[in-house]
C-alpha positions as a printed Julia matrix, in Angstrom:
254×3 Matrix{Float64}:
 -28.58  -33.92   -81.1
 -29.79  -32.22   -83.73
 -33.48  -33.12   -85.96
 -33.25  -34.1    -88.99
 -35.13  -32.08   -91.37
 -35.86  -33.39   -94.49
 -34.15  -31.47   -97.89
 -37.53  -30.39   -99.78
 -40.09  -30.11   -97.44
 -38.13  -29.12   -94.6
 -40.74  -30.56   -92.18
 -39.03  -32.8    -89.38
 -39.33  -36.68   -89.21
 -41.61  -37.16   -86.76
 -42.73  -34.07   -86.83
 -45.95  -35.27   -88.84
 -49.45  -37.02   -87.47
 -50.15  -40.41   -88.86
 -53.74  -38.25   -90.36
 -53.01  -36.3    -93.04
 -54.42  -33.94   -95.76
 -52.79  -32.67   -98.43
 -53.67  -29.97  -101.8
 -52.1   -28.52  -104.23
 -52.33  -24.18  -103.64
 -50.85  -23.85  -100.53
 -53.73  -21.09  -100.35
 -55.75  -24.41   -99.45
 -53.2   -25.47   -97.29
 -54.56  -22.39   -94.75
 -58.03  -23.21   -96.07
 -57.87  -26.5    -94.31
 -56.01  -25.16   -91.06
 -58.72  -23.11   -90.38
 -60.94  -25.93   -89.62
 -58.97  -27.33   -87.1
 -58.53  -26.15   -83.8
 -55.03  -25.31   -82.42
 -53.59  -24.95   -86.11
 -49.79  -23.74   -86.08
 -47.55  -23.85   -88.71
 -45.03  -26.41   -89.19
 -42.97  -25.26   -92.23
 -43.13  -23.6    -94.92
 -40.88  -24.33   -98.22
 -41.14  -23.73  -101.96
 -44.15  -25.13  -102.62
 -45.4   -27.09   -99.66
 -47.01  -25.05   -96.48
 -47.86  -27.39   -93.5
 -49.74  -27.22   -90.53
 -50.72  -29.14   -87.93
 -53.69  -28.96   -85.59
 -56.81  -31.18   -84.21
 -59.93  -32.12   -85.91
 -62.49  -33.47   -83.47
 -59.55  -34.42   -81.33
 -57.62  -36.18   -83.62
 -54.18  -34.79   -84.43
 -54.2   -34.13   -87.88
 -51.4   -32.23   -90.61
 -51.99  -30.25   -93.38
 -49.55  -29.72   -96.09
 -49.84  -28.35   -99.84
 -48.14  -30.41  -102.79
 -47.81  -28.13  -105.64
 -49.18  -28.66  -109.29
 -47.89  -31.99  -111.25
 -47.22  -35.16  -110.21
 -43.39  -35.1   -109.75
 -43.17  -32.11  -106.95
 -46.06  -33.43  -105.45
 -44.71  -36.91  -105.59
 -41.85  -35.29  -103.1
 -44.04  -33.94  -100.91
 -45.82  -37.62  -100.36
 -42.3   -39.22  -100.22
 -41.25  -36.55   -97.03
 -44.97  -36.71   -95.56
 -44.41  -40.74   -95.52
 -40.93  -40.15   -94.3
 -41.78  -37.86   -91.34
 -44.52  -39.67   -89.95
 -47.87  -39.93   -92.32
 -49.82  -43.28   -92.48
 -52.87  -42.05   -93.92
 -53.2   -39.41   -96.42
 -56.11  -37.61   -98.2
 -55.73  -34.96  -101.45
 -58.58  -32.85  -101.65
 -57.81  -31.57  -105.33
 -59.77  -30.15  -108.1
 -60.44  -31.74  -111.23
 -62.13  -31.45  -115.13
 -65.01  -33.67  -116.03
 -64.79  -36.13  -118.65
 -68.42  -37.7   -118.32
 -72.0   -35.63  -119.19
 -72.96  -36.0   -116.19
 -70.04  -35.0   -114.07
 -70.48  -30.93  -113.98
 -68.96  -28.11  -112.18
 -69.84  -28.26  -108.69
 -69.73  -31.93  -108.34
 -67.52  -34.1   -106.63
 -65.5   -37.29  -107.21
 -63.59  -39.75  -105.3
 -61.27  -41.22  -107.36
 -60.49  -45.08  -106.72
 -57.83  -45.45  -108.99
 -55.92  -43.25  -111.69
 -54.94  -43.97  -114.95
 -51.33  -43.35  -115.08
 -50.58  -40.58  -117.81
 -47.44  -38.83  -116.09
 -43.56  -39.3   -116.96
 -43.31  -39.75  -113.05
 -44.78  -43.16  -113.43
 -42.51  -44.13  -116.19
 -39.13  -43.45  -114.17
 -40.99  -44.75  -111.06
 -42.38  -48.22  -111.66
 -43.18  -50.59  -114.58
 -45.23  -50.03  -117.02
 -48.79  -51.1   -116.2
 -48.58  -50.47  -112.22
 -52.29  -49.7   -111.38
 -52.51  -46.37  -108.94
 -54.7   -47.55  -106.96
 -56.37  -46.01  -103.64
 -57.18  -47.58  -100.31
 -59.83  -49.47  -100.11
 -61.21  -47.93   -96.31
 -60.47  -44.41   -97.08
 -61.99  -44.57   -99.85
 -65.52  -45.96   -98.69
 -65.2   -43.51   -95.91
 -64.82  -40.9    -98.19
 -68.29  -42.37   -99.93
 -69.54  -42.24   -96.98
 -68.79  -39.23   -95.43
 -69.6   -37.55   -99.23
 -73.26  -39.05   -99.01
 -74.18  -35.97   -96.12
 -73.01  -33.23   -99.24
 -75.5   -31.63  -100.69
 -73.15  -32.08  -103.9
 -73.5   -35.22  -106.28
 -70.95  -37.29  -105.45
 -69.1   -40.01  -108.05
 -66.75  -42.66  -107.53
 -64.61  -44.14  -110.3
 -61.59  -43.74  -112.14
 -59.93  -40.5   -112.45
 -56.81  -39.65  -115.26
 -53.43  -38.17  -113.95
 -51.35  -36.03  -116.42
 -48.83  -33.38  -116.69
 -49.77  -31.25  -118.82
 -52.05  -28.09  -118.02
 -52.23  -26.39  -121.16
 -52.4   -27.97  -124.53
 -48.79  -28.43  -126.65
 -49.3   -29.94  -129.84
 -50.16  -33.51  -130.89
 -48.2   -35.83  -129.55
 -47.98  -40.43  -129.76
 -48.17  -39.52  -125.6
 -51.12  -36.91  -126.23
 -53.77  -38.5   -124.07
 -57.54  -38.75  -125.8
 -60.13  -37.39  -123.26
 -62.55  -39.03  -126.17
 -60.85  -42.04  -125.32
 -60.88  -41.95  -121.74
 -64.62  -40.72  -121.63
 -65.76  -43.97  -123.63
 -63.22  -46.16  -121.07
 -66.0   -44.46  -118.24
 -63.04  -42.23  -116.59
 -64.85  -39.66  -114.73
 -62.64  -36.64  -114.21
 -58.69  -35.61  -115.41
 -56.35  -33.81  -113.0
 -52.56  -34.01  -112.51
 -51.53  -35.82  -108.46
 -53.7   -38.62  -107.84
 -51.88  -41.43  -109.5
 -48.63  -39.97  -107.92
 -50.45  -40.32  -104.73
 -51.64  -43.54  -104.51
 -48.59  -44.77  -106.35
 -46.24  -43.7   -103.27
 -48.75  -44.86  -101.24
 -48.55  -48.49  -102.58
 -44.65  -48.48  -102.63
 -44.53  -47.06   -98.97
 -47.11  -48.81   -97.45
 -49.32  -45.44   -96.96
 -52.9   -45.8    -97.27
 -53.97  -43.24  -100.29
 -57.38  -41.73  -100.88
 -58.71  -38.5   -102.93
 -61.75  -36.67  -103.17
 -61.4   -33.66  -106.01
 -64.1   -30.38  -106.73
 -65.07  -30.28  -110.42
 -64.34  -26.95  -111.58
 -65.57  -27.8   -114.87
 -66.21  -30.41  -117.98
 -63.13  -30.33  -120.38
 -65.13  -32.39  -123.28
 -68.37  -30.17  -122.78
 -68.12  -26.79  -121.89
 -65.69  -25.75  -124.52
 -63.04  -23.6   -121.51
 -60.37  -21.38  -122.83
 -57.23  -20.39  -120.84
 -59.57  -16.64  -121.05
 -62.77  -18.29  -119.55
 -61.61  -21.45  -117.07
 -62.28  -19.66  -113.54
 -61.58  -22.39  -110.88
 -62.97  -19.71  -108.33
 -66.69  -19.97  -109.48
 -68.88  -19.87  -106.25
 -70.38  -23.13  -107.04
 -66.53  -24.69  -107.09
 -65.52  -23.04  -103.75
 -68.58  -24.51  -102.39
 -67.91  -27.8   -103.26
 -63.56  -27.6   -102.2
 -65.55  -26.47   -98.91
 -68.18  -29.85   -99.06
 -64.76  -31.67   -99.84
 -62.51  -30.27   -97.07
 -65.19  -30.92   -94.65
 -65.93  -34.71   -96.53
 -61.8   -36.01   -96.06
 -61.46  -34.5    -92.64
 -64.54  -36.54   -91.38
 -63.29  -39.67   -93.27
 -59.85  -38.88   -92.34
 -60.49  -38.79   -88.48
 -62.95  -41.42   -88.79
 -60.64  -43.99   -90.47
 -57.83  -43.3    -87.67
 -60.38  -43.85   -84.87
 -61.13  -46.66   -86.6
 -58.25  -48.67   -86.78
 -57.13  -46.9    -83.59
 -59.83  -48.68   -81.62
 -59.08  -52.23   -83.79
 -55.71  -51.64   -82.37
């Protein structure tokens, strides 16, 4: 009899560890797998790139997402389907507070849902909300960086680059003085799916820079600053630790 593979992903139900972390560049996707020991690929499929290796002992897959919240959203739905039960996004993000700078990290507890996933997905006013363990093991684990690490609130959206003004325009003036820390594009989709399928969520994102402060252009954002790849490297290492950690965890509760 024959595996089923699912349509998008093409990675096999069953076929995925219960640990997982995921990322948008499937670039990253290798990036992780390198950390682990025995990596080997899985699949590899438009967008998404898996692997799956150890970490410490712990069986663990890897698997990019893609940019925006409705491909990635796919790649959660499969990763649930074949097997995940705990999934991390190690992302990168823009700042929306003075003090949250390039270099920094944040671990976003929740998202404010700004995507036209979340309107076709469930009602209006669903909080995105993360799990509660991964995410203080993530705080946890982050507190060994040498990176500042913050914990609040994060925006999702789809847009990348400015269209024009728009009723659905989000204000990052607005969502600075509501104390929203950073603005990125997956981790509402995330813990979204992860609420609807019973998944537990988390997220810990590498600020590559301060969209209300520093004044980028599509000619000057560089998300491949030394001081960024530094901290995607202080944030692979942070998930994997809270990743592996959480499974033993509950492993050993039974």
């Amino acid at each position: 009899m024959s595996t089923l593979k699912l349509p998008l992903t093409g990675l096999e139900v069953d076929s995925v560890t219960p640990a997982v972390l995921v990322c948008g560049d499937p670039a990253r996707a290798t990036r992780i797998a390198a950390c682990l020991q025995d990596a080997a690929l899985l699949n590899e499929q438009r967008e998404y790139r898996a692997f799956r290796g150890r970490y410490q002992g712990v069986p663990v897959t890897v698997c990019s997402h893609g940019i925006g919240a409705p491909g990635a959203a796919i790649a959660f739905e499969e990763l649930s389907a074949a097997g995940a039960a705990h999934i991390i996004r190690v992302g990168t993000c823009g700042g929306l507070q003075e003090n949250v700078h390039r270099g920094h990290l944040v671990i976003a507890h929740a998202a404010v849902q700004y995507t036209g996933y979340a309107r076709e997905t469930v009602p209006e006013g669903y909080p995105a909300v993360a799990d509660l363990d991964l995410t203080l093991a993530l705080r946890t684990a982050a507190a060994a960086a040498p990176q500042p690490a913050h914990l609040g609130i994060v925006m999702s959206r789809d847009n990348f680059y400015a269209g024009v003004q728009t009723p659905y325009t989000p204000s990052y003036q607005t969502m600075a003085a509501a104390n929203v820390l950073a603005v990125e594009m997956e981790c509402a989709a995330l813990f979204t799916v992860g609420s609807l399928r019973r998944v537990r969520t988390a997220a810990i994102l590498a600020v590559d820079g301060n969209v209300l402060h520093t004044g980028e252009s599509m000619a000057t954002y560089d998300p491949h600053r030394q001081e960024v790849q530094q901290a995607v490297d202080a944030a692979i290492d942070v998930a994997l630790r809270a990743l592996v950690g959480t499974v033993e965890t509950r492993h050993a509760a039974g």
